[in-house]
N, C-alpha and C positions, 0 to 999 in steps of 0.2 A: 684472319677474320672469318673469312670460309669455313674453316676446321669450326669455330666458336659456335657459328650459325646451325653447324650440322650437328654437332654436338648435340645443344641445345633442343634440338627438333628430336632427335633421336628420345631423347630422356621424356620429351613430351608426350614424341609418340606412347614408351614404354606406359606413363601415365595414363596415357586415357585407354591402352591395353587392359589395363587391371579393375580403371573403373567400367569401361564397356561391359566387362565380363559378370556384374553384376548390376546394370542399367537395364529398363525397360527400351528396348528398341524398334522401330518401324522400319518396314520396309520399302525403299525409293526403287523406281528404276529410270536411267536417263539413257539416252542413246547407248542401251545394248548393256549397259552395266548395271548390275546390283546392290543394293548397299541396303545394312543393319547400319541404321541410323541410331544413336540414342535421343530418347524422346526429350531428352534437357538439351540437348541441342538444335533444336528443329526450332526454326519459328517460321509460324502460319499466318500472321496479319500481314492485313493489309497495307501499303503503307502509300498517303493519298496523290504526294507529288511522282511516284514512281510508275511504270506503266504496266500492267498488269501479266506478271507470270504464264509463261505455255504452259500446258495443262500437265506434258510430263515435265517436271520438273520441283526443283525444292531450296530452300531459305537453309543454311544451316549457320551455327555459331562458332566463335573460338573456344566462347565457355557458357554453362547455362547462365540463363538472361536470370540476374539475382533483382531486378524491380520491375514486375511485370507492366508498370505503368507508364514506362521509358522505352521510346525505339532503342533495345542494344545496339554497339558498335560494333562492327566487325562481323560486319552478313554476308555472306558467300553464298549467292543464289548460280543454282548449279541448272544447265538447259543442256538441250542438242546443239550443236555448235554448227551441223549440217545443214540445215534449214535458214540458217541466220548467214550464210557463209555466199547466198544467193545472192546479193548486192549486198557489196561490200563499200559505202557510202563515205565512212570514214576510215581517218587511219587507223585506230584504234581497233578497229572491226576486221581492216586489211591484215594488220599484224599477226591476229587472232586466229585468221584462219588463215593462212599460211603464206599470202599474196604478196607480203612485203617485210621484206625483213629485220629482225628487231635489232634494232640499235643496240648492242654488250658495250658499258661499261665498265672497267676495274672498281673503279671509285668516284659512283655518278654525283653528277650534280643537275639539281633542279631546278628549272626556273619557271614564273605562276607567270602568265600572259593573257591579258583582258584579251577577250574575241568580240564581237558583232552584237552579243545579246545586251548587251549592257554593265552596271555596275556590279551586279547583284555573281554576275557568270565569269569564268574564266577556265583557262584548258593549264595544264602542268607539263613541262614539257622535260623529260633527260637530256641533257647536254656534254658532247665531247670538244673538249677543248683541245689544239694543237698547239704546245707551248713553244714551236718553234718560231711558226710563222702565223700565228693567233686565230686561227681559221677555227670553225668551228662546222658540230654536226649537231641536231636537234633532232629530235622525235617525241611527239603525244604519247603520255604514258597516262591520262587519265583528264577528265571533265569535274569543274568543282562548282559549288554554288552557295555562294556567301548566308547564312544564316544571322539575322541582326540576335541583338539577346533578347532572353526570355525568360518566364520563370523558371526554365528548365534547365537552358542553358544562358547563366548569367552576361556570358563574355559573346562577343559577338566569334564566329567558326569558320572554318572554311571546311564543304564537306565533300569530298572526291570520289569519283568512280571509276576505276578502272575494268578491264576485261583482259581474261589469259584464255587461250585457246589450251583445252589437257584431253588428251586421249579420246577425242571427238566431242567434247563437251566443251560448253562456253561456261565460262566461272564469274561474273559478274561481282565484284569486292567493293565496298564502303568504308574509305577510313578518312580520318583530320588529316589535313595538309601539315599539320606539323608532326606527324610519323611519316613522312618522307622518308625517312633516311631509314627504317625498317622494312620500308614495302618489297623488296627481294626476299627477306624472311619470311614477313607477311605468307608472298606468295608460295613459299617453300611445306607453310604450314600448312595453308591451304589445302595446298595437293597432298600433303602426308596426312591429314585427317582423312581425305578421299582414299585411298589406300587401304588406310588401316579399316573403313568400314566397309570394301568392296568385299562381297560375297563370293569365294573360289570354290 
């Protein structure tokens, strides 16, 4: 499965090689690193229930936003990770910045668990199970928050937030609770789209 996953990213990468090389791009800079962004990747709105972006920092996509009038899926808002690493409140934020260790998986499993805030909130948690003697380990891998339907989105959502800590930047990711079982890839791509546009 691993081999699949890398594969996959590999070919992706090669992909957005070919088309960077003729894309208009911007230049970001986040804690200490560079990046030739392409400008179909970037998004700049604001978005009203989130809290508002540090000044160095940037939104970027998997793929350009093809209906300008829909929040896209799959936002990667990339910060200094150093500054946010100064109270570390939750676990989510502890993981990220180095303070507590991440739960690894082979072949995770996830479970959604209501918290405190009400009906609407809930935390996602990865779970190691011990098939001997049935014990288990849990760890917070992301925050979600029920969406009812809309004109937009017909079916009612679940919409999740997670945080990676990469190379002194904090990576901030948006996806549906039912790509669960991609979000390792997810984040593999994440960090290979950062890469391929750092400036050497």
């Amino acid at each position: 499965m691993m081999k699949a996953v890398t594969l996959t990213i590999g070919t992706a990468a090669a992909l957005w090689a070919v088309a960077g090389a003729f894309a208009e791009t911007t230049h970001q800079s986040v804690a200490g690193h560079q990046f030739d962004v392409p400008k179909d990747y970037l998004f700049d709105a604001k978005i009203a229930w989130l809290p508002a972006p540090e000044s160095e920092s940037f939104t970027f996509l998997f793929e350009p936003n093809r209906n300008p009038g829909q929040i896209p899926e799959h936002r990667v808002l990339v910060e200094s990770l150093a500054d946010r690493c100064v109270n570390q409140p939750s676990e989510l934020m502890r993981v990220a910045c180095g303070s507590e260790r991440q739960l690894i998986v082979a072949n995770p499993e996830y479970e959604r668990r209501s918290n405190e805030l009400g009906s609407w909130s809930s935390d996602l948690f990865i779970v190691q199970r011990n098939a001997r003697n049935g014990a288990s380990l849990s760890q917070k891998v992301a925050y979600c928050q029920l969406f009812e339907p809309n004109p937009v989105q017909p079916e009612p959502h679940n919409l999740c937030t997670t945080v990676w800590g990469y190379k002194g930047m904090l990576l901030q990711f948006s996806f549906n609770e039912s790509e669960v079982n991609r979000l390792q890839g997810m984040k593999a791509q994440a960090m290979a789209m950062l890469d391929l546009w750092t400036v050497r």
